[in-house]
N, C-alpha and C positions, 0 to 999 in steps of 0.2 A: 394182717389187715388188708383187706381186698383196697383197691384203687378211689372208687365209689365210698365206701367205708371213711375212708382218710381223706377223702374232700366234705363230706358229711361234718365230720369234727372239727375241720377249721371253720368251714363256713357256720355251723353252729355256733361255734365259740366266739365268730366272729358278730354273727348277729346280736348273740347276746351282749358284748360289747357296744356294738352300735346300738343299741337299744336304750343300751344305758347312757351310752354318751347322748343320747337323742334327747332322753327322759330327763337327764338332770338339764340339758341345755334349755329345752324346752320351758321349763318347771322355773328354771333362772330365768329367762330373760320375759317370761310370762309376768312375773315378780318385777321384776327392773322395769320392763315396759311399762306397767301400772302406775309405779313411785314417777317415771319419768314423763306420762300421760297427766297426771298429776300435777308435776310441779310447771311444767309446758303449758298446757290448754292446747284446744286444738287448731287455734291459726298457728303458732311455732309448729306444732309439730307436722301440720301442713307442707309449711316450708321446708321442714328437711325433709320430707316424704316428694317432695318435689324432686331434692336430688338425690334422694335412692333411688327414684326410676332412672333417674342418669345412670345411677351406678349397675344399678341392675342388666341395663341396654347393653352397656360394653361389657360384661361378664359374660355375657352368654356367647360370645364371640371372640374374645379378645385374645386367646391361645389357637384361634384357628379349627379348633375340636381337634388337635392332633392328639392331645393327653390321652384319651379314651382309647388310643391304639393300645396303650401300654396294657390296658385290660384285657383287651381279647386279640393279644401279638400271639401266634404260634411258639414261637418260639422264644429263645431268651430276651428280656425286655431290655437288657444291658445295649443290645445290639442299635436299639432304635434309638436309647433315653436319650444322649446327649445331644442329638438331632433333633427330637424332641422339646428339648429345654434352651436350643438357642432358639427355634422357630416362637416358641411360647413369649421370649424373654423380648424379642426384638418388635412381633407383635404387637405386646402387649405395651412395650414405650409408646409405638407409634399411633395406638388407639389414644393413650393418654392423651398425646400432642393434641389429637381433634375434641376431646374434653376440655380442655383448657381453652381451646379455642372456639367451641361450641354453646360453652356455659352460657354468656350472656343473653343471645337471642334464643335459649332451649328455655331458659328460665322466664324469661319475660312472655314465651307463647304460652307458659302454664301459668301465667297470669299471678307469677311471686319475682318480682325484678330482682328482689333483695336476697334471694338464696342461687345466684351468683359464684358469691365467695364459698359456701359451703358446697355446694357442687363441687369447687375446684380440690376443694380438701378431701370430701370422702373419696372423690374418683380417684384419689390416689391408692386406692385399694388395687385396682387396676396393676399398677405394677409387681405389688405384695402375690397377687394370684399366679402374674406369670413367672415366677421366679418357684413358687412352692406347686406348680400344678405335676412335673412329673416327681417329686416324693409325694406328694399325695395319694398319686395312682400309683404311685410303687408298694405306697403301703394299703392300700386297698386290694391290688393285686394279690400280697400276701396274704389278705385278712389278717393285719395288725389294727382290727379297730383300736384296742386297746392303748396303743398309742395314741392314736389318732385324736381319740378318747381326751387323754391328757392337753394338748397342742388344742382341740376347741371349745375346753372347759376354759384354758387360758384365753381366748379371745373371747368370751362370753365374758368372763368375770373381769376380766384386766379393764377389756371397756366397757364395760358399767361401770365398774369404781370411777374411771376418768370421765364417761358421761355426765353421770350423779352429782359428780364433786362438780364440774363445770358449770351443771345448769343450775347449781345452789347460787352461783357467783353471776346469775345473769346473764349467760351468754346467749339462752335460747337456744336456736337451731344448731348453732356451730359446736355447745356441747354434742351433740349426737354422732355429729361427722367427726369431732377430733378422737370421741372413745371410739368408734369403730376402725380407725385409722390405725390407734395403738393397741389395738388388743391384736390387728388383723398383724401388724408386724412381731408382735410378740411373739405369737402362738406361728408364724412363717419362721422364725428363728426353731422354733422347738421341730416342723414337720422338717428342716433341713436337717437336723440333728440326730432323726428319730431314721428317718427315711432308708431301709435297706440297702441302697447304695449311694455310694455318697454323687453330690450334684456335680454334673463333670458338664459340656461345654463342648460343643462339637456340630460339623455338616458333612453329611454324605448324602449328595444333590439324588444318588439313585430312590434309596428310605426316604428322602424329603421328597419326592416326587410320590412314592407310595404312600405315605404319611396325609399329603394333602389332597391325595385321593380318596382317602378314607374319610378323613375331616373335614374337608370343605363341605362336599354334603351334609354331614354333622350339625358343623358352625352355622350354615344357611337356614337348617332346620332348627338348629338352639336360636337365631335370631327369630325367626317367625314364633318359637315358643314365647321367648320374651314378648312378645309383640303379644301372645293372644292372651297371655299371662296380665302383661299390663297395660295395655291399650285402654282399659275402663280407667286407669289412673292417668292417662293423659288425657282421655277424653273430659271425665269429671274434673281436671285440673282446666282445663280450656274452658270448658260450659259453666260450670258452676263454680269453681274462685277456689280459693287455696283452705280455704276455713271448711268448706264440703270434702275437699280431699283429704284433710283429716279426719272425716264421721267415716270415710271410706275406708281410707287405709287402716285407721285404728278393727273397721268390721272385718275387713279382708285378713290380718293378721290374726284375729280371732279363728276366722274363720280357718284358716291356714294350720292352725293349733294340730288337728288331727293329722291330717295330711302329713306335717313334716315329725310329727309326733309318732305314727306309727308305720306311715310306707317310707320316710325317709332311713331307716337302718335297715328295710328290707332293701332298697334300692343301693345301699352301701355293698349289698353284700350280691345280690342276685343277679346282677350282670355277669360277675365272675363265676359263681356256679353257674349258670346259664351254659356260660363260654365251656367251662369246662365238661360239661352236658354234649357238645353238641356231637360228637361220635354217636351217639345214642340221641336221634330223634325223640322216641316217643317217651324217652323217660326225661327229653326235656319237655315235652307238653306235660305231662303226668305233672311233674315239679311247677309249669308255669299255672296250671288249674286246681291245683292246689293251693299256690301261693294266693292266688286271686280270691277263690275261698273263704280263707285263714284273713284274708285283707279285706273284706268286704264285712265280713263277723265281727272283727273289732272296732272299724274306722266309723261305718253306717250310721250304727244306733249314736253315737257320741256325734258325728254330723248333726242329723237330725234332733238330738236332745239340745246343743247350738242354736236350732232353728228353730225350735218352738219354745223355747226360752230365751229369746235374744231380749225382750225388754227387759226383764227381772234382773239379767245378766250382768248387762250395760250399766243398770241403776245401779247394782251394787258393788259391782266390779270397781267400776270407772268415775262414776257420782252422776248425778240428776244431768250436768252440763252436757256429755256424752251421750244421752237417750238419741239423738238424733241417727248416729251410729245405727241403732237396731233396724231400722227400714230395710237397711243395706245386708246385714246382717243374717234378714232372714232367708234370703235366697241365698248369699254366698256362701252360709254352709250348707246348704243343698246341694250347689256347684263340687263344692270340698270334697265330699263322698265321689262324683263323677270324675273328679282329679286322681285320687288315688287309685283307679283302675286304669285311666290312662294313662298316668305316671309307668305304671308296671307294662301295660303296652308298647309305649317307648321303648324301654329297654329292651324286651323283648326284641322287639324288633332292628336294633341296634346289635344285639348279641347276631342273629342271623344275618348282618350286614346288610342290610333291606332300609339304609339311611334314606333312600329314597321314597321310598312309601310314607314314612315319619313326614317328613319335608311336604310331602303332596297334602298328606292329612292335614297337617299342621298350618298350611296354605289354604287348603279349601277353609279351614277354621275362621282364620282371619280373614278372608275377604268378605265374608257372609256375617264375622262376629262385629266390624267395625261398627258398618252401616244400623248393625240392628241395636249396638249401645248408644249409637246419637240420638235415633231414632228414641230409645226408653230412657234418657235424659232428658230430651228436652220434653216427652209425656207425662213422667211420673217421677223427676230425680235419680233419689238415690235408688229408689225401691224400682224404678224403671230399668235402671242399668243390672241392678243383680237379676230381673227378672228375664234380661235379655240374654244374659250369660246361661242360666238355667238351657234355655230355650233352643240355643244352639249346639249348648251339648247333647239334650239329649235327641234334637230331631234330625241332627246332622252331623256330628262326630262321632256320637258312638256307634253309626250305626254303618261309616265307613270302615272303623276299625275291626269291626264284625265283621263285614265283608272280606278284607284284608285276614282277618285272624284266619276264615275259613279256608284260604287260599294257603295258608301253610297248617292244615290238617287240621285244625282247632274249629269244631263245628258250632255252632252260636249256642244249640241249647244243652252242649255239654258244660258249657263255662254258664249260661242262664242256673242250668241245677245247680252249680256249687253259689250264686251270686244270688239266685232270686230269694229262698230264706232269710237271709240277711236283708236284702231289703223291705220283706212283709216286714221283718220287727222292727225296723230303723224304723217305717213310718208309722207304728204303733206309738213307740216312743217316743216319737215326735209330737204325734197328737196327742200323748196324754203329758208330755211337758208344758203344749202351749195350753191344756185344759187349767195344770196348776198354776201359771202365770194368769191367766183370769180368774179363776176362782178363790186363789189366797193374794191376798193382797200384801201380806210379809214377805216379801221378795226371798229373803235369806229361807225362810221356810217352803216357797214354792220351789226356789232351785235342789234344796236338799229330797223334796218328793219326787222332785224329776229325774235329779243323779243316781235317788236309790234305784227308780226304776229302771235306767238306761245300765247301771251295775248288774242288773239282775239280767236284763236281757242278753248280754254281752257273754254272760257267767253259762246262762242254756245257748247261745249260740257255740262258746266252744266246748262243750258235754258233746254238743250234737257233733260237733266236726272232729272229735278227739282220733277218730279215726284215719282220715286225711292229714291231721299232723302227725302221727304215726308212720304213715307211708310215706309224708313227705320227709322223716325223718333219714328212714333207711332209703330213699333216691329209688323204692320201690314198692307196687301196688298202692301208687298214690290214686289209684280208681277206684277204692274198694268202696 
């Protein structure tokens, strides 16, 4: 079994695992969110979506980006971990510290005084990450999704049982933060346990100097991501009240559905082959315009049947109260599709160590993405802000990543031919879902004409590409 051959069969194996652990997480907490949408309304759940974006903010920063070495280290990852896992571990307390001390005036500018105390509690995840962040990437490293697997079916389900049972008792917001707290420490016992080597504790100032050369760029580019990721939920929390930031977050998390649904277990997995790609250039492009392909045929059309079905959706999904949701809805998963290509760009370009490029992109996004969601908040709400998100992805981020893409051999309209297909039928699909949302008035029977359709299109987009997943199988003539 040649070299290429045997990174093929992990990463396959691996995918498939992450697929699955994606699909059931997904499928669960799609399930749980509803039940707990439900028994909440949407000023609670406002309020803890208040401090998910706390929580959110210091996640994306709160290990420094040093973990991510462990994925694409040269050499043995043993060498770096323990360096690794004190820099993460010591971090990650002292991020806490500014949480704890931040809640009160972070919560009161997003105009919910009272979710406070639950900021203080979910951010306690914060610690749970820098403690489990190198097994994590140890076992991602490996492609052990299959562990992995196990470890966030247990945080998925441990807190929702603790959520659900909470919020039956009245507690409102604080159920959400206290399930997420123990599911996140349950399933951090299981990735210590699982993790190929065990957690060991260590500094060697030479590796922590290279380490936070690598990361810090990282980390400054995952904070501006946070930032461009959620800036429209700080801003909707400022301008419009806590009761709007739930029509938002409940549409955004819909909207999200695909995204982590189908590029998140390729993103588990394709950093690492990426990395181990890179001896061979152009059979890492072959593999990256491939991938992008394969992710554009399946994400697209399910996007856009999101976005031309967002009333029907909300109504029956969610009940009558939640309709306000779909304004928001219907550009954000337009946005959704535009994500999951840039998602795969990221990495990409992370695998090449081009942190920098990410970081500028990622910058220019946000300065230009602020001004123009205040600007379609206080015009049009909620339907102003997802339309301002639209707007700047596509007339100004994708089209420096293009730029960028060409500058490392990847020419715009060889990635257009494997992309642009998938988008003629996504917005097929899109118009004849929003056709059966006006024309049938039985919402359950409109959604079921839309999904068949968007089924079927998804089913000739991959007949069409059968042969691209073939090449990308064997890590060759992924051009044919």
């Amino acid at each position: 079994m040649t070299g290429d051959g045997t990174l093929y069969r992990k990463a396959s194996r691996a995918l498939g695992w992450s697929f699955l652990n994606t699909a059931v997480g997904r499928l669960g907490t799609l399930a749980i969110g509803i039940a707990l949408a439900r028994l909440l309304g949407p000023h609670e759940f406002g309020a803890f979506a208040v401090a998910m974006v706390a929580l959110l903010a210091v996640l994306s920063f709160n290990e420094l980006g040093v973990s991510l070495a462990i994925v694409r280290w040269p050499g043995d990852p043993r060498e770096i971990a323990p360096t690794v896992a004190t820099v993460s571990v010591v971090s990650s307390a002292l991020v806490y510290a500014g949480c704890f001390l931040a809640a009160p005036p972070f919560a009161a500018a997003m105009g919910s005084p009272q979710s406070t105390g639950v900021i203080r509690v979910l951010t306690l995840n914060v610690l749970v990450s820098g403690v489990v962040a190198v097994p994590n990437t140890l076992l991602q490293r490996a492609f052990r999704q299959d562990r992995k697997m196990i470890a966030d079916q247990v945080n998925t389900w441990g807190g929702a049982l603790v959520s659900i049972g909470l919020a039956a008792t009245g507690m409102g917001a604080m159920s959400l933060a206290a399930g997420r707290l123990a599911g996140a420490a349950a399933s951090g016992v299981l990735f210590v346990l699982y993790s190929p080597e065990p957690l060991r504790f260590g500094f060697d100032r030479g590796k922590a100097r290279d380490l936070l050369r690598f990361g810090i760029p990282l980390a400054g580019s995952s904070v501006v991501v946070f930032a461009v990721a959620n800036a429209d939920q700080l801003i909707v929390g400022n301008l419009l009240g806590p009761t709007a930031l739930g029509f938002f977050v409940l549409a955004f998390n819909l909207s999200n559905w695909p995204v982590t649904m189908f590029s998140q277990p390729v993103r588990n997995v394709a950093p690492a082959a990426f990395a181990r790609l890179q001896h061979d250039p152009p059979a890492m492009r072959r593999a990256f315009l491939s991938s992008a392909g394969l992710l554009a045929g399946i994400t697209l059309p399910v996007c856009l049947l999101l976005s031309g079905a967002a009333k029907p959706l909300i109504r029956f999904v969610y009940g009558a109260s939640w309709e306000p949701a779909a304004t928001a809805l219907l550009w954000l998963a337009v946005l959704g599709g535009f994500r999951v290509l840039f998602e795969l760009f990221y990495d990409y370009f992370v695998v090449l160590a081009r942190t920098r490029v990410v970081f500028t992109v990622q910058l220019l996004w946000l300065v230009v993405l602020v001004p123009s969601l205040i600007a379609g908040a206080k015009l049009d709400g909620l339907a102003g802000v997802g339309l301002a998100h639209v707007a700047v992805a596509a007339l100004l981020v994708l089209p420096c990543y293009l730029w960028e893409l060409r500058r490392e051999g990847i020419a715009p309209v060889r990635l257009a031919a494997r992309v642009a297909p998938a988008a003629l039928v996504a917005a097929a699909t899109g118009a004849a879902a929003a056709g059966a949302g006006r024309l049938i008035s039985l919402d359950v029977i409109a959604l079921g004409v839309a999904g068949a359709l968007t089924l079927a299109a998804v089913a000739a987009l991959s007949y069409r590409m059968r042969d691209a997943l073939r090449g990308l199988r064997t890590m060759e003539g992924a051009d044919a």
